[in-house]
SEDREN-435853 format. One record per residue (C-alpha): residue in one letter; residue number from 1; x, y, z. Coordinates in steps of 0.25 Angstrom, whole numbers, plus 5000, padded with zeros to 4 digits. Example, Ala and Ser with C-alpha at 12.3 -4.5 7.8 and 13.67 -1.06 7.14 Angstrom:
// residues 2
+--------+-----+------+-------+------+
: residu : num : east : north :   up :
+--------+-----+------+-------+------+
:      a :   1 : 5049 :  4982 : 5031 :
:      s :   2 : 5055 :  4996 : 5029 :
+--------+-----+------+-------+------+
// end
This chain:
// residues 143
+--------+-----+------+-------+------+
: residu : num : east : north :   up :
+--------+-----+------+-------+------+
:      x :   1 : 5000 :  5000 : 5000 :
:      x :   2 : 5006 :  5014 : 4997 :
:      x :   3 : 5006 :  5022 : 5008 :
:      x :   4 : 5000 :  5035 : 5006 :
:      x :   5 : 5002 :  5049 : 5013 :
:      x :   6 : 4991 :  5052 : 5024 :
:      x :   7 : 4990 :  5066 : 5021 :
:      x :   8 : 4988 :  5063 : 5005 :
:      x :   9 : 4978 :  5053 : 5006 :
:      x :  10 : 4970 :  5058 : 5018 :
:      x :  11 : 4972 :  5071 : 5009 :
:      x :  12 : 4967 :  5066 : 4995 :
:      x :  13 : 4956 :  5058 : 5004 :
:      x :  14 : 4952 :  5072 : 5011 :
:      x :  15 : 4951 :  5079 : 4994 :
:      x :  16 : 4941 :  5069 : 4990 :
:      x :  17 : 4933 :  5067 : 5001 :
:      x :  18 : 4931 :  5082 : 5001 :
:      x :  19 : 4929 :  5082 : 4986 :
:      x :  20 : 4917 :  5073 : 4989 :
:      x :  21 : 4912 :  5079 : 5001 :
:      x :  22 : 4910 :  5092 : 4992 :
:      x :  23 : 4905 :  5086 : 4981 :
:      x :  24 : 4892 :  5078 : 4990 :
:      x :  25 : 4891 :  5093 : 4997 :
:      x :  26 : 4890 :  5098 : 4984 :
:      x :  27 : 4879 :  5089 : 4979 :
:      x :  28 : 4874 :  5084 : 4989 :
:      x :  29 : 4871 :  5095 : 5000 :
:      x :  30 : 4860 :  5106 : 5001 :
:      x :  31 : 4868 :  5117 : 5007 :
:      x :  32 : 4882 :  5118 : 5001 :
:      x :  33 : 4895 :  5118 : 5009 :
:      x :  34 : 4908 :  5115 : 5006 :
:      x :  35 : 4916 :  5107 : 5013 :
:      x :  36 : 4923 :  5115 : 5021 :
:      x :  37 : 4910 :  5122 : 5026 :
:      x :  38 : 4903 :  5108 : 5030 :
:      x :  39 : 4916 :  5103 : 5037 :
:      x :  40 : 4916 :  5118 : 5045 :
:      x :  41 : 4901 :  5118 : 5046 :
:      x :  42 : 4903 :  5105 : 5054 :
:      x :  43 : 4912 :  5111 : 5062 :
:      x :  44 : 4903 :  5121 : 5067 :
:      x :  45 : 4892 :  5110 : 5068 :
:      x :  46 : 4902 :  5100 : 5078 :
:      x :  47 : 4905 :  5114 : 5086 :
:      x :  48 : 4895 :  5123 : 5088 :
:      x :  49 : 4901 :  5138 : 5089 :
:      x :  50 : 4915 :  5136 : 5083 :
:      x :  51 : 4922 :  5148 : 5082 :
:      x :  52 : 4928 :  5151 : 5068 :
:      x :  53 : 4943 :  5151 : 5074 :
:      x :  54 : 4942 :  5138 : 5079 :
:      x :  55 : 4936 :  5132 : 5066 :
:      x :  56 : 4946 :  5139 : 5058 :
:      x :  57 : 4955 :  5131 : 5065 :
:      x :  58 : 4951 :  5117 : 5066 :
:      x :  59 : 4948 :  5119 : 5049 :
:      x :  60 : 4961 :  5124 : 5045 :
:      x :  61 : 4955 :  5136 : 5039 :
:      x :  62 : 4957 :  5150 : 5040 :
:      x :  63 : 4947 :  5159 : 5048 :
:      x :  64 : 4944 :  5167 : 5035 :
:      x :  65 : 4939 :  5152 : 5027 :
:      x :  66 : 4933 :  5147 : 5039 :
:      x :  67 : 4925 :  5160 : 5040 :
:      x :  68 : 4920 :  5159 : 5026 :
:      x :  69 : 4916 :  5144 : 5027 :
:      x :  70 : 4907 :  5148 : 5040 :
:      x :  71 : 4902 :  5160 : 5032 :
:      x :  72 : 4897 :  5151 : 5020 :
:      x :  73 : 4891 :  5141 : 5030 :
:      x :  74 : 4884 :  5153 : 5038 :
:      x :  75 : 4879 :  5158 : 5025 :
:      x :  76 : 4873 :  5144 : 5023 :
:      x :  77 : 4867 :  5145 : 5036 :
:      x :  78 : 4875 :  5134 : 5042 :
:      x :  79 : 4883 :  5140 : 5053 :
:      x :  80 : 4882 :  5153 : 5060 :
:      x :  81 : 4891 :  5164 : 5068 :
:      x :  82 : 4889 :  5169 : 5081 :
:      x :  83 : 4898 :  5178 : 5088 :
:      x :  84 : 4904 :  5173 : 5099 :
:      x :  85 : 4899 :  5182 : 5112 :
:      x :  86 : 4911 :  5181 : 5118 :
:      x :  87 : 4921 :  5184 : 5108 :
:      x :  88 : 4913 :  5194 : 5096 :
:      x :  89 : 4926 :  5190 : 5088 :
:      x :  90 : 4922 :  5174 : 5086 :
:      x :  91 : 4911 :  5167 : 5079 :
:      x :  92 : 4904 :  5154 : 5084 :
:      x :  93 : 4898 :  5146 : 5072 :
:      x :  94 : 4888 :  5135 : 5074 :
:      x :  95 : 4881 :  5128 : 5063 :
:      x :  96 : 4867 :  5132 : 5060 :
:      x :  97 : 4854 :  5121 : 5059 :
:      x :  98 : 4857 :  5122 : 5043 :
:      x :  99 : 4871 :  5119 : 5045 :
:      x : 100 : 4867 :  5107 : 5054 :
:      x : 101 : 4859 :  5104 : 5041 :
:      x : 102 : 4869 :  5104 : 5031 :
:      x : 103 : 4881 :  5096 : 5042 :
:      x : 104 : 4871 :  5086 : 5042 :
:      x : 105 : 4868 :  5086 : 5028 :
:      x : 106 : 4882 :  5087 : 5024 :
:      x : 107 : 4887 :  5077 : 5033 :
:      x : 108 : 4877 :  5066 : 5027 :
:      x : 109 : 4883 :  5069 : 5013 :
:      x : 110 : 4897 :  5068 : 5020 :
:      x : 111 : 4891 :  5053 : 5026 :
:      x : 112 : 4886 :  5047 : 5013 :
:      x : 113 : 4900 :  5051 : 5005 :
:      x : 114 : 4906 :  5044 : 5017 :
:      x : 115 : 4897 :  5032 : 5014 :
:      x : 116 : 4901 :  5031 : 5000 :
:      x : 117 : 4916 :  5031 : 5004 :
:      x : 118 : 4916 :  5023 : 5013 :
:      x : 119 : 4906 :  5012 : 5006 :
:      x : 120 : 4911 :  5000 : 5006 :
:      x : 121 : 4923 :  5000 : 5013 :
:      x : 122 : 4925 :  4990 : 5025 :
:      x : 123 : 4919 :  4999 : 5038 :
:      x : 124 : 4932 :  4992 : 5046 :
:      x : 125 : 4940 :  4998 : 5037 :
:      x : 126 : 4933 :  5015 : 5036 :
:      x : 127 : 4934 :  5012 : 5053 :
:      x : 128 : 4950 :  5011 : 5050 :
:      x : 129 : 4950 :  5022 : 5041 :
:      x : 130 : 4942 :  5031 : 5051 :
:      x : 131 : 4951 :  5026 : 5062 :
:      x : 132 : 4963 :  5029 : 5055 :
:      x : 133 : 4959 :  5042 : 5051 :
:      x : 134 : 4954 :  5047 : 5065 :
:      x : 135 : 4970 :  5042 : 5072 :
:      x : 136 : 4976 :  5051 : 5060 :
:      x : 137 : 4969 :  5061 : 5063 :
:      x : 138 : 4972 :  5059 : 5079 :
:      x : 139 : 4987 :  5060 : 5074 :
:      x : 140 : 4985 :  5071 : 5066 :
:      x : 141 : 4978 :  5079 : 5078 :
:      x : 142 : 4990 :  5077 : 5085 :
:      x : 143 : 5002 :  5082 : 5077 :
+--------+-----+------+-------+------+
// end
């Protein structure tokens, strides 16, 4: 077996995944996102009241493309901005009853792609390859 680099594989993996995920958004969902914006809408959904500072860390991103993504969503009516009372300067966002919506929405389109990946391939064997993905990821946490 040749063996592969992690970070090429898991990258080329990561490209088509996302190609596919934005094409069954695309096609599949009433309101559209990209994304991006369903993976940060998410984030607002798992904790209510972020503050845009801390979610321009855990994505990576810049204050300023952060601040444009939760611009688009708010225009969709999916997640909202409240002044924080204590600080004027910060932002809390929380996801709207639409955006719980369109999370759940997207997140069954995301379910049945996942399905079809995984169709037919031994269960024993995708409980390995999650394992194995969740102890990198434990490792990669840590450096």
């Amino acid at each position: 077996m040749k063996k592969e680099l992690l970070g090429t594989t898991v990258g080329k993996l990561r490209n088509k995944l996302h190609r596919l995920m934005k094409q069954r958004y695309a096609s599949e969902a009433e309101v559209k996102m990209t994304v991006e914006e369903f993976i940060l809408l998410n984030m607002i959904k798992a904790k209510t009241d972020q503050i845009l500072q801390n979610i321009a860390i855990a994505t990576g991103k810049n204050k300023s493309v952060v601040m444009r993504m939760i611009d688009s969503l708010e225009k969709k009516g999916l997640a909202k901005r409240t002044v924080n009372p204590e600080d004027r300067r910060e932002n809390f966002l929380s996801i709207t009853d639409e955006g719980e919506k369109v999370v759940t929405q997207y997140q069954e389109i995301e379910k049945r792609l996942s399905n079809e990946l995984l169709k037919d391939i031994p269960s024993e064997k995708i409980e390995i390859f999650f394992e194995v993905i969740n102890e990198i990821s434990k490792r990669a946490n840590n450096l």
